[in-house]
Structure formats: structure tokens, C-alpha cells
N, C-alpha and C positions, 0 to 999 in steps of 0.2 A: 504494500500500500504506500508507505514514505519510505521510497531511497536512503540507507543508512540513517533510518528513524530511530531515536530514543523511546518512541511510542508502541504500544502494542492493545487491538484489540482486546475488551473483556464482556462487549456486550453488544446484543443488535434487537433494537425491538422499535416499537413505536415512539413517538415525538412524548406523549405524556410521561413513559416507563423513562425515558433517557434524560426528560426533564428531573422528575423524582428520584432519580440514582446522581444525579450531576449536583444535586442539593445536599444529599447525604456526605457524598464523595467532599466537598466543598466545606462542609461542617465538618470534618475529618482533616483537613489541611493538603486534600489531594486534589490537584488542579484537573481537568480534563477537559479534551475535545472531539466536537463529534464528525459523525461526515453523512451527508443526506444525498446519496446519487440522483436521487428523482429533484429533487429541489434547486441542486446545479444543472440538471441540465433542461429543465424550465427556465431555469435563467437562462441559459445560452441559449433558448430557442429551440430545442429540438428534447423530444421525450426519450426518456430514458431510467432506468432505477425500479425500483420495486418500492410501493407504496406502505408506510410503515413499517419501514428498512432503514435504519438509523442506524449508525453505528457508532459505538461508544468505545472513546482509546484514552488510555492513562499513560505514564512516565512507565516504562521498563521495573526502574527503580519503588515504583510503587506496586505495582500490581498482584505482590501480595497481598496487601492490604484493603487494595481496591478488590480484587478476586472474594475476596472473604465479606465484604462490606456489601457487597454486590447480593451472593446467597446468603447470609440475615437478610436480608429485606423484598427478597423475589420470593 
């Protein structure tokens, strides 16, 4: 996904479930970003992605924490 990323996938769901983990995660002191394929490529004009396909990436370095923070709350 990111060429020599420090990030890695921990989650893929809908806009609400990614908004509600990105709250907890944040309350935790763990930053994160997500990626909407269908939503970038509505912006660019042309369809594309799967509809409440989100996908949710922490720091490497966190993703224990994020991993575990993740199933308490799903």
C-alpha cells in the first residue's frame, strides 16, 4: 500500500466502525490514518473502491497496541 511505509493495516470496515476505532485509538495516544478507495476516486472522476471499505493503518510501532485496542471494542 505505502512504498517503504512505517504504517500497516489493522482494520477495514465502514466510515462509522473507523470513525469509532480512530476515537478510541486517539484516546490511547495512537495516531492513525485511513484510506477510502471509493471516495478518491469520486474525487478524481471516475468510480472505483468498494462501498464501506475503509481502511484503517497505524505506526508499525504501535500496532500492538492498536491490534488489541481494536478486538476490546469490535
Amino acid at each position: 500500500m505505502f512504498p517503504k511505509s512505517n504504517y500497516e493495516r489493522v482494520y477495514t470496515g465502514s466510515l462509522i466502525t473507523i470513525q469509532f476505532l480512530q476515537t478510541i485509538l486517539q484516546d490511547n495516544g495512537i495516531n492513525s490514518i485511513t484510506r477510502d478507495d471509493m471516495k478518491s476516486g469520486m474525487m478524481a472522476g471516475f468510480g472505483g473502491g468498494i462501498p464501506d471499505h475503509i481502511q484503517l493503518f497505524v505506526k508499525k510501532e504501535d500496532l500492538p497496541i492498536a491490534t488489541s485496542l481494536i478486538k476490546q471494542n469490535i
